[in-house]
mmCIF file of the N, C-alpha and C atoms, coordinates in Angstrom:
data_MODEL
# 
_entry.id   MODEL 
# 
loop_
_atom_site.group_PDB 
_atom_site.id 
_atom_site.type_symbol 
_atom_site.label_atom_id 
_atom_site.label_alt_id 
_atom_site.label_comp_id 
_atom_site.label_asym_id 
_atom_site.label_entity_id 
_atom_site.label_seq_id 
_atom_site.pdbx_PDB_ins_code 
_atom_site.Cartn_x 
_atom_site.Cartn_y 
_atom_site.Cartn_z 
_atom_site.occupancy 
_atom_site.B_iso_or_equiv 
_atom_site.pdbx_formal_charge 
_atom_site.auth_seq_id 
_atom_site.auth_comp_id 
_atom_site.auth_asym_id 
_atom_site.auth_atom_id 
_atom_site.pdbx_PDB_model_num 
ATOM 1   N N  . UNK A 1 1  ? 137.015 149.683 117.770 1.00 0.00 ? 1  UNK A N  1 
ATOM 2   C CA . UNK A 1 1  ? 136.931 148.250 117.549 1.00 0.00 ? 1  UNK A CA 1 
ATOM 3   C C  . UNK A 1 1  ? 135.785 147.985 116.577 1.00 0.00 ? 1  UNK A C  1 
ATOM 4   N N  . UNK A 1 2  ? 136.150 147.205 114.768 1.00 0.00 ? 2  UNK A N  1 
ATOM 5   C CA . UNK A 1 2  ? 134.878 146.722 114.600 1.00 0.00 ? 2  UNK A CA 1 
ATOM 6   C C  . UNK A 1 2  ? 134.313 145.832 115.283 1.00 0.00 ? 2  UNK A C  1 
ATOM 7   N N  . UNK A 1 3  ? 132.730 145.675 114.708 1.00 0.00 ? 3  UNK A N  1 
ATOM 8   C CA . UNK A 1 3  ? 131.847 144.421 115.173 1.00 0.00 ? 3  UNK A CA 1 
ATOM 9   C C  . UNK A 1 3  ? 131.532 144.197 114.036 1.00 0.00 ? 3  UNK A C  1 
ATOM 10  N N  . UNK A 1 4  ? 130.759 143.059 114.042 1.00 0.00 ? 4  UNK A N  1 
ATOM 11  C CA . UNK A 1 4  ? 130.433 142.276 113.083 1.00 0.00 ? 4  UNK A CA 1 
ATOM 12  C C  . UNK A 1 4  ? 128.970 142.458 112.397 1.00 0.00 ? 4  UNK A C  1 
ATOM 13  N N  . UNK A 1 5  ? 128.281 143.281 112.454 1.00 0.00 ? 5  UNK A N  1 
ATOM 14  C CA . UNK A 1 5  ? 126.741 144.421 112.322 1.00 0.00 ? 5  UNK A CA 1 
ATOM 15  C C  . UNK A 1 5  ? 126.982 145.016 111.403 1.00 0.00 ? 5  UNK A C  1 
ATOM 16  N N  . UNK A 1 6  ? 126.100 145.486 110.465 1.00 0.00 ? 6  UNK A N  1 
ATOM 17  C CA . UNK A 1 6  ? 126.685 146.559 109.935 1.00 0.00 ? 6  UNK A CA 1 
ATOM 18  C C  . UNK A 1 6  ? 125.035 147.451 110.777 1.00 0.00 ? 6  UNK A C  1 
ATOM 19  N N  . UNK A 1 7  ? 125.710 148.568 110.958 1.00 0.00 ? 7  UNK A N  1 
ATOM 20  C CA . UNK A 1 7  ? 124.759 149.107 111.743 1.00 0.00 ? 7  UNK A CA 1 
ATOM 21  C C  . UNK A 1 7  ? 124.258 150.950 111.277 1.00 0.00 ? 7  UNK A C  1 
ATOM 22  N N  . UNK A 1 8  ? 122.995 150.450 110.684 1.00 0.00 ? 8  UNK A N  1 
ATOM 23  C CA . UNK A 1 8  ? 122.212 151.559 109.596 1.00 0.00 ? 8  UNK A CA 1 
ATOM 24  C C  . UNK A 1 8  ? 122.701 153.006 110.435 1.00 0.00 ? 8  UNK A C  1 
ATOM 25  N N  . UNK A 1 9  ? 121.840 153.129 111.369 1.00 0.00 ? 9  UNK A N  1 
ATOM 26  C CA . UNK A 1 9  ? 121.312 154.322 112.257 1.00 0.00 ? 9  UNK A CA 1 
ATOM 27  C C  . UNK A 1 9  ? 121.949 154.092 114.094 1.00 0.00 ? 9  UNK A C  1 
ATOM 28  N N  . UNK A 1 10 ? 123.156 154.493 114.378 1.00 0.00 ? 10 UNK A N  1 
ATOM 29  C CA . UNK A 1 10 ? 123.564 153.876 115.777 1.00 0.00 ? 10 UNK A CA 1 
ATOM 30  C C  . UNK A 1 10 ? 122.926 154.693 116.413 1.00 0.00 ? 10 UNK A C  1 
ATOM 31  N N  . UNK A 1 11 ? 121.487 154.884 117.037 1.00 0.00 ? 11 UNK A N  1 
ATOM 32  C CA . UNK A 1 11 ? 120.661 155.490 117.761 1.00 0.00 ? 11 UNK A CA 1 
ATOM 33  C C  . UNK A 1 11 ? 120.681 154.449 119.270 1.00 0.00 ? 11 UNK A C  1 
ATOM 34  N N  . UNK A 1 12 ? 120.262 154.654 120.089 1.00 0.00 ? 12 UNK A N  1 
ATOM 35  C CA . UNK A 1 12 ? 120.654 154.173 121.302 1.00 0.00 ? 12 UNK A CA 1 
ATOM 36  C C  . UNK A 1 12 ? 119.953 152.662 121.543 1.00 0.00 ? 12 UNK A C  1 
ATOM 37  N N  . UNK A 1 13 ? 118.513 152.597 120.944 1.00 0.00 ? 13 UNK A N  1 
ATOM 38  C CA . UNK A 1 13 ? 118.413 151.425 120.789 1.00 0.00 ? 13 UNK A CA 1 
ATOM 39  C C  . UNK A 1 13 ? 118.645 150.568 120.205 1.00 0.00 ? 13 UNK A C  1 
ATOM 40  N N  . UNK A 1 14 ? 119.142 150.415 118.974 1.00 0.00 ? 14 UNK A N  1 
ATOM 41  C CA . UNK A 1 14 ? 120.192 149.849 118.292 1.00 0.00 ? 14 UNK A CA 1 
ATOM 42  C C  . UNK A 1 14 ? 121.256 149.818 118.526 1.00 0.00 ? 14 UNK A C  1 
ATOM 43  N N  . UNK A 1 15 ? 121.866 150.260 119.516 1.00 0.00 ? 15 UNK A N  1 
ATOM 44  C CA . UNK A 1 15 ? 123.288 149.450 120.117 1.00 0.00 ? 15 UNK A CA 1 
ATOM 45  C C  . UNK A 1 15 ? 122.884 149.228 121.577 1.00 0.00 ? 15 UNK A C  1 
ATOM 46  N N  . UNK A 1 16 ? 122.059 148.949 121.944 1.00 0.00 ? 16 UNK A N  1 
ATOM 47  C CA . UNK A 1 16 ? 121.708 148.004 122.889 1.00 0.00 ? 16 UNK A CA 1 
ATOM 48  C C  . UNK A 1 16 ? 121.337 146.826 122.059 1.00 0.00 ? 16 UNK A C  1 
ATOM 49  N N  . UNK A 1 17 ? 120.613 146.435 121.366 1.00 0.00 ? 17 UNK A N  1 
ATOM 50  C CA . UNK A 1 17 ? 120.030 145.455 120.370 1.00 0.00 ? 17 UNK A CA 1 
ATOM 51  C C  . UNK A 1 17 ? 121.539 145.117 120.355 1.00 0.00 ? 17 UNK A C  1 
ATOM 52  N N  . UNK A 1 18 ? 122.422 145.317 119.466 1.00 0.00 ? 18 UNK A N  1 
ATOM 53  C CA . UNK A 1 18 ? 123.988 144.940 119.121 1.00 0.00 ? 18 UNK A CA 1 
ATOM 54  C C  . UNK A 1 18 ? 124.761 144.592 120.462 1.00 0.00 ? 18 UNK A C  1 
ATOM 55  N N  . UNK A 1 19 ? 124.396 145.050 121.487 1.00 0.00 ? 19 UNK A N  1 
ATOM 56  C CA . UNK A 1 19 ? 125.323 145.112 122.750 1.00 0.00 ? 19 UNK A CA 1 
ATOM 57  C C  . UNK A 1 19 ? 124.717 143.573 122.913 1.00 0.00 ? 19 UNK A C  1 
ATOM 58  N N  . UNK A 1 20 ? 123.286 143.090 123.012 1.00 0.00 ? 20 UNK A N  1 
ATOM 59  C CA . UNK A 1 20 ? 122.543 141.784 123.654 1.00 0.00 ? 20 UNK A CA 1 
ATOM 60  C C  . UNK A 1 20 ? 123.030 140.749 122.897 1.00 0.00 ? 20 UNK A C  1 
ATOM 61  N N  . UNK A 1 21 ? 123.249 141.361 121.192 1.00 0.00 ? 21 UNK A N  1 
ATOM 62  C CA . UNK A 1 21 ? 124.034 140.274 120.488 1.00 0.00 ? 21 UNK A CA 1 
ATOM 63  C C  . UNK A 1 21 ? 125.217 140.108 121.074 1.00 0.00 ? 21 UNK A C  1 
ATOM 64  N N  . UNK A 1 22 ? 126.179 141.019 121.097 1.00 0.00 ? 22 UNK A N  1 
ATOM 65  C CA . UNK A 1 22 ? 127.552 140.550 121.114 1.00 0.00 ? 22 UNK A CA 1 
ATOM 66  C C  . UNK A 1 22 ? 127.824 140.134 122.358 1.00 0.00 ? 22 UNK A C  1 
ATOM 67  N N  . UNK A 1 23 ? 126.729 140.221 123.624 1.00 0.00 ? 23 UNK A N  1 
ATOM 68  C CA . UNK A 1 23 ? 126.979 139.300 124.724 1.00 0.00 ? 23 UNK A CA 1 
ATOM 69  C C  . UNK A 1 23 ? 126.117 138.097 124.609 1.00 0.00 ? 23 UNK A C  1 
ATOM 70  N N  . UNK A 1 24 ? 125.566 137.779 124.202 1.00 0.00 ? 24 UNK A N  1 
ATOM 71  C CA . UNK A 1 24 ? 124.914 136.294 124.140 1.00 0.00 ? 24 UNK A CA 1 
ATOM 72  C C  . UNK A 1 24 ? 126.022 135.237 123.566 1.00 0.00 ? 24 UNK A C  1 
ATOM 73  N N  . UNK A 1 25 ? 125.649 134.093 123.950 1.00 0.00 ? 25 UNK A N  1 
ATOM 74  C CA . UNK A 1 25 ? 126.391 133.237 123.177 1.00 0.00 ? 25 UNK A CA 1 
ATOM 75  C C  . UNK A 1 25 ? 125.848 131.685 123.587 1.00 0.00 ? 25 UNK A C  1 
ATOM 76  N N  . UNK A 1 26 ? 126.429 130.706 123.184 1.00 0.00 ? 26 UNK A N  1 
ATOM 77  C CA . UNK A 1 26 ? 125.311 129.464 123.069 1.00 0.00 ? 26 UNK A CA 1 
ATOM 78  C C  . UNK A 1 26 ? 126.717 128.582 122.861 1.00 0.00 ? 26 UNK A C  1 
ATOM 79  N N  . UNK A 1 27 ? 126.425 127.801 123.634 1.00 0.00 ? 27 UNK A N  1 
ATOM 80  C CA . UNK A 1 27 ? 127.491 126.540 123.450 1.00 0.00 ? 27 UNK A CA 1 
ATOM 81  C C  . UNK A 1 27 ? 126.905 124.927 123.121 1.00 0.00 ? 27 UNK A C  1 
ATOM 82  N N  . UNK A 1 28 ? 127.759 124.408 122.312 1.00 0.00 ? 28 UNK A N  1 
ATOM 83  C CA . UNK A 1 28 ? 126.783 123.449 121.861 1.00 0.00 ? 28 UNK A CA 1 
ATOM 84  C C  . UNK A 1 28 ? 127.841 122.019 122.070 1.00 0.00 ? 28 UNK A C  1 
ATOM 85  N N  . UNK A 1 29 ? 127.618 120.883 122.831 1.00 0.00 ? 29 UNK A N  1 
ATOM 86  C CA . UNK A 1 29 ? 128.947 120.097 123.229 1.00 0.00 ? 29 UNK A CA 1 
ATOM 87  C C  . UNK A 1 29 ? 128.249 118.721 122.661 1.00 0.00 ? 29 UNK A C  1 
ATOM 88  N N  . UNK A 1 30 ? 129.722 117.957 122.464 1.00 0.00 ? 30 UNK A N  1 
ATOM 89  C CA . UNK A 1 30 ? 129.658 116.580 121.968 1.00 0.00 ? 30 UNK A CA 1 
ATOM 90  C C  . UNK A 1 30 ? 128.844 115.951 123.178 1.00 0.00 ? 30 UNK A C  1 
ATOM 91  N N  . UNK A 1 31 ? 128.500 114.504 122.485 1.00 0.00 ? 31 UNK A N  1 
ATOM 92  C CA . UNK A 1 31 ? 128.341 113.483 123.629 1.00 0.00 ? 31 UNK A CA 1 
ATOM 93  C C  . UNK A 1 31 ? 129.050 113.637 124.883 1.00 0.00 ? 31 UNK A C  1 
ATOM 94  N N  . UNK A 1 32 ? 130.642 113.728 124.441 1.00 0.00 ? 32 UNK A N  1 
ATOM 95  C CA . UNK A 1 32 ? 131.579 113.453 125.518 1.00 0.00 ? 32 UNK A CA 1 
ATOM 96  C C  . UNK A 1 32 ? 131.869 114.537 126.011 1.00 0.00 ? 32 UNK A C  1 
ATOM 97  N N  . UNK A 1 33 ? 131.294 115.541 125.502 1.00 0.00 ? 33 UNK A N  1 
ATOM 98  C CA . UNK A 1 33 ? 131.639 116.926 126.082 1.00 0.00 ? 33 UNK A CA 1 
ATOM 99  C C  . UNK A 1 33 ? 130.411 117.236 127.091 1.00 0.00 ? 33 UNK A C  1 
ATOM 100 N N  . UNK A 1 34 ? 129.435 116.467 127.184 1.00 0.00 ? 34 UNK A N  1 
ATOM 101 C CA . UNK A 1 34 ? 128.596 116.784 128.180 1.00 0.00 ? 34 UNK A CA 1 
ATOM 102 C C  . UNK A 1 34 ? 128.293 115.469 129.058 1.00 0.00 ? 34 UNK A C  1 
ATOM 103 N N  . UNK A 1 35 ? 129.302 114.617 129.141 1.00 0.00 ? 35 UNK A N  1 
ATOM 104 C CA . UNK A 1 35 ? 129.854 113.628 130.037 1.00 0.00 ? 35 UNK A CA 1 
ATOM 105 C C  . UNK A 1 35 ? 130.432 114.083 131.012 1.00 0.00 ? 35 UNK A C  1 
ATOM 106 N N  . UNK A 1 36 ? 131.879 114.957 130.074 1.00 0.00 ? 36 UNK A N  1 
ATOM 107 C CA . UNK A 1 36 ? 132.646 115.446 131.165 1.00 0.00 ? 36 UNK A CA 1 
ATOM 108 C C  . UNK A 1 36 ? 132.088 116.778 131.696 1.00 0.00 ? 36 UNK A C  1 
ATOM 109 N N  . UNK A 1 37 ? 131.069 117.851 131.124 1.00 0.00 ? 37 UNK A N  1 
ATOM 110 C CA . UNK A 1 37 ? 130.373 118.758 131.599 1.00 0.00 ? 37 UNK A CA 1 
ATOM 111 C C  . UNK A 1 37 ? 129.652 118.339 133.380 1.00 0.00 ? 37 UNK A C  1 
ATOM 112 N N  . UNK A 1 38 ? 129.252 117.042 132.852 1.00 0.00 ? 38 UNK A N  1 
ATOM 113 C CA . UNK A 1 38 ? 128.325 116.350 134.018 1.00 0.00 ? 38 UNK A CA 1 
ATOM 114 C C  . UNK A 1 38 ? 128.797 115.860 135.136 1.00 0.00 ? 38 UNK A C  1 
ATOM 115 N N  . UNK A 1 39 ? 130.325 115.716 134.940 1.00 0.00 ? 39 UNK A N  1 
ATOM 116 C CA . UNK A 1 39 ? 131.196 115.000 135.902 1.00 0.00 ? 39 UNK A CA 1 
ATOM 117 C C  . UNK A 1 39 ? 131.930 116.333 136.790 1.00 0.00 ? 39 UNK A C  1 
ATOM 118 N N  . UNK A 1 40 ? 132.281 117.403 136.089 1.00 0.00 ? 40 UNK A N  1 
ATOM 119 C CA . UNK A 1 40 ? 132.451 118.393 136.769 1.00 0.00 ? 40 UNK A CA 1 
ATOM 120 C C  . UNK A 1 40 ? 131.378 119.133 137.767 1.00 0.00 ? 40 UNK A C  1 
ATOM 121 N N  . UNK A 1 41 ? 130.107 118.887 137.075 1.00 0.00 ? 41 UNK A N  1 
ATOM 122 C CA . UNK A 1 41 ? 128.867 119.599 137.968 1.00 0.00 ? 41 UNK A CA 1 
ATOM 123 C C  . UNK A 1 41 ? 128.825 118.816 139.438 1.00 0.00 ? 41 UNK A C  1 
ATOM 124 N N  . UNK A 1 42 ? 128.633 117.854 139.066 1.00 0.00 ? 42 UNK A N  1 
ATOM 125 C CA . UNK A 1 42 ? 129.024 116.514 140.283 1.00 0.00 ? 42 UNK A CA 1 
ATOM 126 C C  . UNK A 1 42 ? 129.535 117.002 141.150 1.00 0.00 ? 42 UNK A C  1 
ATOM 127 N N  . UNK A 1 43 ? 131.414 117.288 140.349 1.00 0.00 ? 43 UNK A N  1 
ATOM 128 C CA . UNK A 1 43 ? 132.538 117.519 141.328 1.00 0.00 ? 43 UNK A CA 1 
ATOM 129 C C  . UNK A 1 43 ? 132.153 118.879 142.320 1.00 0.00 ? 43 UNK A C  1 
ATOM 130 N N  . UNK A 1 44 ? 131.396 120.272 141.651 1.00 0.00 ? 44 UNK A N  1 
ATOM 131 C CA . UNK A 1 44 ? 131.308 121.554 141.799 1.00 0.00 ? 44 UNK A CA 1 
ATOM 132 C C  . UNK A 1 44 ? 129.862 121.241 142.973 1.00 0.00 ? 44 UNK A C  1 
ATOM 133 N N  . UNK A 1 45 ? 129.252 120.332 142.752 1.00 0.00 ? 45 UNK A N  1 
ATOM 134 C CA . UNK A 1 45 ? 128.352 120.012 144.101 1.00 0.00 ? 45 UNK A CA 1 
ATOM 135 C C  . UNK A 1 45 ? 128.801 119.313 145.574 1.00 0.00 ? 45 UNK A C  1 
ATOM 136 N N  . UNK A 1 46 ? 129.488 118.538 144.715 1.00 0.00 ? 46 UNK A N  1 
ATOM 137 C CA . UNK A 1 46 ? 129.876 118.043 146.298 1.00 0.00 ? 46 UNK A CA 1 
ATOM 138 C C  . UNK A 1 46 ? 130.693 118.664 146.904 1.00 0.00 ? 46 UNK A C  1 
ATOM 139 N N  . UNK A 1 47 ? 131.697 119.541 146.224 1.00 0.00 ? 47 UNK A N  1 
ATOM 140 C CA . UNK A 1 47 ? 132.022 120.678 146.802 1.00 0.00 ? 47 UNK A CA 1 
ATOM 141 C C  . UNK A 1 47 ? 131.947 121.498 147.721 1.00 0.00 ? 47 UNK A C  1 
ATOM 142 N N  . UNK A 1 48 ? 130.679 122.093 146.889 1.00 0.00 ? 48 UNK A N  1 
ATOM 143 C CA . UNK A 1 48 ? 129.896 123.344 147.449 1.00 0.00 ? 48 UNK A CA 1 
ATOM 144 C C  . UNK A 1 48 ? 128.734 122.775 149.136 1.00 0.00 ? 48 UNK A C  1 
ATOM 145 N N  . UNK A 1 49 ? 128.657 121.367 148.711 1.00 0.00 ? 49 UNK A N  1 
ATOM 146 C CA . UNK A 1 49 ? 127.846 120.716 149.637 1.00 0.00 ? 49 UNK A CA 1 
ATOM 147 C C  . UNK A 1 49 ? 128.874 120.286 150.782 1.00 0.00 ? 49 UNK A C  1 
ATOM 148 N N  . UNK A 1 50 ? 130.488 120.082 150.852 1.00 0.00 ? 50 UNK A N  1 
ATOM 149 C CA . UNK A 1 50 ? 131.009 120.490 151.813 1.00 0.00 ? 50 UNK A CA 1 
ATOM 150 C C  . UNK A 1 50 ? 131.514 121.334 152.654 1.00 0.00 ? 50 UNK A C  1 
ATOM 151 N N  . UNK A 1 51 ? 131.453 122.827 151.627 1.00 0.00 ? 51 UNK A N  1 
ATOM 152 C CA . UNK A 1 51 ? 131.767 123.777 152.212 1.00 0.00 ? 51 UNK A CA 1 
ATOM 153 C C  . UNK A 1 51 ? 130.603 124.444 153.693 1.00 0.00 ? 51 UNK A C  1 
ATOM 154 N N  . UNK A 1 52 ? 129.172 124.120 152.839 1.00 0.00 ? 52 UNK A N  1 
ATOM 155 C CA . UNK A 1 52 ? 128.091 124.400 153.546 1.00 0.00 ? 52 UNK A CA 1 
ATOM 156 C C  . UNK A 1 52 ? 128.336 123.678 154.996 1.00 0.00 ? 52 UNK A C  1 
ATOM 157 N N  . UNK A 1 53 ? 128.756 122.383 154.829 1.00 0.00 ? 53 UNK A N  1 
ATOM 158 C CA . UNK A 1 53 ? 129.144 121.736 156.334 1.00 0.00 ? 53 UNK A CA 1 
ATOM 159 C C  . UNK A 1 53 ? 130.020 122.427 156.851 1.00 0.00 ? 53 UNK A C  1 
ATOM 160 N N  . UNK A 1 54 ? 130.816 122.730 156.668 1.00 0.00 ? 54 UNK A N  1 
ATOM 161 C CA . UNK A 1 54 ? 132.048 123.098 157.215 1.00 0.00 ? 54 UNK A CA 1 
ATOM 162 C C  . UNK A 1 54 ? 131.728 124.585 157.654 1.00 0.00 ? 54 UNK A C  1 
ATOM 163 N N  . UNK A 1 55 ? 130.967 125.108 156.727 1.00 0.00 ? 55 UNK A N  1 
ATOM 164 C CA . UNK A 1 55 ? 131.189 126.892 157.193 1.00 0.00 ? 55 UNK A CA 1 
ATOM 165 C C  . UNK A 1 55 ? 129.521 126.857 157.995 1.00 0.00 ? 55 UNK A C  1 
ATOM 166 N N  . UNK A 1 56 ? 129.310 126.629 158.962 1.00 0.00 ? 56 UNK A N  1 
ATOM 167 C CA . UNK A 1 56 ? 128.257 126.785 160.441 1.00 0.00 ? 56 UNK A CA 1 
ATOM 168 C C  . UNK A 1 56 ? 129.235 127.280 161.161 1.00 0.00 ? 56 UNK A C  1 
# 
C-alpha cells in the first residue's frame, strides 16, 4: 500500500513518526455541524446517565 511520505531512510523510527501521522487526524465542523455535534452529546449523556440507573 502507498502512503503519502516520501520516506528517505525507513529505519524504525521513522515509521513510527509516519505511523503517528497516518493515525492522527483533526476534524474541523461548521456552525451547524457543532450544533448538531452538541445535540448528540446531550442525547449520548442522558443515555449513558440512564443506563447507570438502571444497571445497580
Amino acid at each position: 500500500m502507498s502512503i503519502p511520505f516520501h520516506v528517505q531512510q525507513p529505519d524504525f523510527e521513522t515509521l513510527q513518526e509516519i505511523h503517528r501521522k497516518l493515525n492522527n487526524f483533526q476534524l474541523l465542523f461548521s456552525e451547524i455541524g457543532r450544533r448538531k455535534l452538541g445535540s448528540i452529546e446531550q442525547m449520548a449523556k442522558s443515555q449513558q446517565g440512564n443506563q447507570d440507573l438502571e444497571d445497580w
